[in-house]
MARMAR-67556 format. One record per atom (N, C-alpha, C): x, y, z. Coordinates in steps of 0.2 Angstrom, whole numbers, plus 5000, padded with zeros to 4 digits. Layout:
<recs>
XYZ/...
</recs>
This chain:
<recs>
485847445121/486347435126/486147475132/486147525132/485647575135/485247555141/484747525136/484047475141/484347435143/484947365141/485147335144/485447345154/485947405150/486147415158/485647455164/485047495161/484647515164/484247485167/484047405166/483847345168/484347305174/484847315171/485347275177/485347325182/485547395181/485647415187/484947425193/484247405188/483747425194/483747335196/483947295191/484047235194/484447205202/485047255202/485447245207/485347285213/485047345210/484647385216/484147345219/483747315215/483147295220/483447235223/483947195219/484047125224/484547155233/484947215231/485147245237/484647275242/484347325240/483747315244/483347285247/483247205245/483047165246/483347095252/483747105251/484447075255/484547105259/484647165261/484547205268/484347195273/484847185279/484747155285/483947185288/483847165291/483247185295/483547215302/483047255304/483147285310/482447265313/482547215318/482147185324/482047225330/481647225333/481647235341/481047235341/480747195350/480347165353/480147235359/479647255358/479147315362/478647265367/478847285371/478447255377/478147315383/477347315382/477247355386/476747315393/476947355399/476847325405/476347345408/475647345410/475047375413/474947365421/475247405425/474847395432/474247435433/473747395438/473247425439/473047375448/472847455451/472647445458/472047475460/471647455464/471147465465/471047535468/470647575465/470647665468/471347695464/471747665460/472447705455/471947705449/472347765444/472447735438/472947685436/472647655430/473147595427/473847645425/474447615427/475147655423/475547595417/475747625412/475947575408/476647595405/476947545407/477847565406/477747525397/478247555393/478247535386/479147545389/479447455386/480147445382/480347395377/480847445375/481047425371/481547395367/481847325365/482447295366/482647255357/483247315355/483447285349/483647215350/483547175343/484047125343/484447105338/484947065339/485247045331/484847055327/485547085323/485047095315/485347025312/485646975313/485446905312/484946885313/484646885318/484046865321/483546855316/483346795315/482746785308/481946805311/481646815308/480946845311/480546775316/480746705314/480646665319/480646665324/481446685325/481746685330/481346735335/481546785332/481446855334/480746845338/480046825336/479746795338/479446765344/479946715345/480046675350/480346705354/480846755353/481046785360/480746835361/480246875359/479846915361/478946885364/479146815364/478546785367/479046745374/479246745374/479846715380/479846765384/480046825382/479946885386/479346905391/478946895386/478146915387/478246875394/478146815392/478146755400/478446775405/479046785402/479646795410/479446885412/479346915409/479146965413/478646975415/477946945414/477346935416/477846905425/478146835424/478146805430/478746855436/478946885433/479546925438/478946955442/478346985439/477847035445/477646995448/477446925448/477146915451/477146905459/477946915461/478046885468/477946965471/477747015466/477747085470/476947125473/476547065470/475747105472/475647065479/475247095478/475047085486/473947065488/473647075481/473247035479/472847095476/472847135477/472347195476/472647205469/473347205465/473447255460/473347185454/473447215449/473747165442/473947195438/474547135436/474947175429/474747125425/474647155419/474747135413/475347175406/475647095405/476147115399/476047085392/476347125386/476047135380/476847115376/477047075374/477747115369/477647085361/477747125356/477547115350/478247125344/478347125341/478947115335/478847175335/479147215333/479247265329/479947275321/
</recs>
């Protein structure tokens, strides 16, 4: 009887564990670099639903990459370059 319940309860433990939402969030880090500077690299950070399936989560971390890569673009002036990074965490 013993075993039995010692068995269910690691059984429930691990199915709960297991089922636990996930905590998502998308780190994207930004690299400028100018001719005669050092490179500066901004690092952020953006939680997401914790519904958010890792697919998703995914795809909006590479949507990101693009749309922040294009926001710099209107601000160089030809000599600098930015390069951006974002990755699931």
């Amino acid at each position: 009887m013993i075993k039995k319940t010692l068995v269910l309860a690691i059984t429930f433990t691990s199915l709960y564990l297991v089922s636990c939402k996930k905590e998502r969030s998308c780190l994207c880090s930004t690299t400028f670099t100018s001719t005669g500077y050092s490179p500066y690299t901004v690092s952020t950070t953006e939680k997401l639903d914790s519904k958010t399936t890792k697919k998703t989560a995914e795809r909006i971390c590479s949507q990101t990459e693009k749309q922040l890569g294009k926001n710099h673009t209107d601000y160089l002036s030809g000599n600098e370059k930015v390069s951006v990074s974002c990755a699931l965490k």
